[in-house]
C-alpha positions in Angstrom: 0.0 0.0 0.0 2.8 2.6 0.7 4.4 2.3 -2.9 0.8 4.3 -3.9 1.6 6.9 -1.4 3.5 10.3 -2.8 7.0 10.4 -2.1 6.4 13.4 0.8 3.8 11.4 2.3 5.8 8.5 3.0 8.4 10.4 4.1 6.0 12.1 6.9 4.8 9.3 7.9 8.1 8.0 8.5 9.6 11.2 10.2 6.0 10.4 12.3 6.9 6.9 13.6 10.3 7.7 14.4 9.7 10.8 16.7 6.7 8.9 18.1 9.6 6.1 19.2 11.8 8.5 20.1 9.4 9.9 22.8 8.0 6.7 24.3 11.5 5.7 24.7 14.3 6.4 27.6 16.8 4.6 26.1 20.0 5.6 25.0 23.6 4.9 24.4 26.6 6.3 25.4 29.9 6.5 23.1 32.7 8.7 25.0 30.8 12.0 25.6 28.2 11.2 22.8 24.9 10.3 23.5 22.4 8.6 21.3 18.6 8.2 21.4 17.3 4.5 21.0 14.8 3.5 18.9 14.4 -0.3 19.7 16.4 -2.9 22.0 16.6 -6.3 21.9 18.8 -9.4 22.9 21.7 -9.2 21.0 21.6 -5.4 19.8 19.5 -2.2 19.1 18.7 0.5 16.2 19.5 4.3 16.2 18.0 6.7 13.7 20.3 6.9 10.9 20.2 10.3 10.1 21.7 11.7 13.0 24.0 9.2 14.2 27.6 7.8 12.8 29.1 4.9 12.5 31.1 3.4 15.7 32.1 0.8 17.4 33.5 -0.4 20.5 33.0 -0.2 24.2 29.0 1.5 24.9 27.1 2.3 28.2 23.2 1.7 27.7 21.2 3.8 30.0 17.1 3.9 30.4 16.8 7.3 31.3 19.4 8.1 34.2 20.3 4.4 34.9 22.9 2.3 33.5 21.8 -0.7 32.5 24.3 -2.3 30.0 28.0 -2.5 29.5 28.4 -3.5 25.5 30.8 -4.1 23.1 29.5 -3.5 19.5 31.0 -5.3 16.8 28.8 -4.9 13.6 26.2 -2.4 12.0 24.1 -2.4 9.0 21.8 0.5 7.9 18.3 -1.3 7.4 15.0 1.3 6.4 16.2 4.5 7.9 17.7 2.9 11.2 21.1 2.3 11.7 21.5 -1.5 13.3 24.0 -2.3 15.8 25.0 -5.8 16.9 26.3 -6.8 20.3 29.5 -8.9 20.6 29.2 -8.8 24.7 26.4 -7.2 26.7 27.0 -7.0 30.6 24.5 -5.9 32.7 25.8 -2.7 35.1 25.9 -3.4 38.4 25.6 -0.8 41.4 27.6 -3.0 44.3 31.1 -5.3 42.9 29.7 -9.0 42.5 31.1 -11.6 46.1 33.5 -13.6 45.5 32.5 -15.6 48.3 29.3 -17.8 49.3 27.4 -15.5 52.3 26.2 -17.1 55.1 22.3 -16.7 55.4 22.6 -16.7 59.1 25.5 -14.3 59.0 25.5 -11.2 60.9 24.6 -7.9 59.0 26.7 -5.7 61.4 28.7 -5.7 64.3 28.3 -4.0 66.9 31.5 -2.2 69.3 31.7 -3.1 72.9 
């Protein structure tokens, strides 16, 4: 149906769905001191908008609004219907405390307490 559409129709509609993703969406990605709206996540990668963001690659923070959420490495990227497709090679999730190293007792004590 959209090949019968005017050329500046489509292209509305597109402009349309993309800031209508755009503002349902917290997501975004952090390269150095560059930050980048999200238009969709998934498992094993995520889309920008194409027109506003460059190539990259490497080492990413993924935040939903002020949150980190991800530690990535990005490997590949296409350019698929005005989104630019990025492709995870390792995706950590952030943690706010450094993981044990040790089993904790259950029973253990939570604090002590001085004399």
């Amino acid at each position: 149906m959209s090949e019968f559409l005017p050329k500046e129709v489509r292209e509305g509609l597109e402009k349309a769905r993309k800031e209508a993703m755009l503002k349902k969406n917290r997501l975004r990605v952090q390269v150095g001191e560059h930050s980048y709206r999200i238009l969709r996540l998934w498992h094993d990668g995520f889309a920008l908008d194409s027109d506003d963001t460059p190539m990259f690659r490497g080492l990413v923070d993924i935040y939903d609004g002020g949150r980190h959420i991800y530690q990535a490495l990005i490997v590949a990227s296409a350019e698929e219907n005005g989104e630019r497709v990025f492709e995870f090679k390792r995706n950590t999730a952030a943690l706010d405390k450094a993981p044990l190293d040790f089993e904790r007792d259950e029973n253990a004590p939570i604090a002590l307490l001085p004399h």
